[in-house]
C-alpha positions, 0 to 999 in steps of 0.5 A: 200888284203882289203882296210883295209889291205892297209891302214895299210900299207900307212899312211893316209899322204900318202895317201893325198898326192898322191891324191895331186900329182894325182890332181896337175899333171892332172891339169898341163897336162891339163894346158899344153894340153890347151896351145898348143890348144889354141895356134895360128897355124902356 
């Protein structure tokens, strides 16, 4: 199977938006991670 073969399956909308859920759900993972690193420690 090509790229090409996948793009006609998933639509470039599609496409862009798993990008942005990739993107946002890092960056929330990444928030989070920073949280409790930052946080004081008890």
């Amino acid at each position: 199977m090509t790229g090409r073969d996948m793009e006609e399956k998933l639509p470039r909308a599609m496409w862009v938006r798993l990008f942005i859920y990739v993107v946002v759900g890092h960056v929330l993972a990444a928030f989070i991670y920073f949280l409790f690193e930052v946080a004081p420690k008890k």
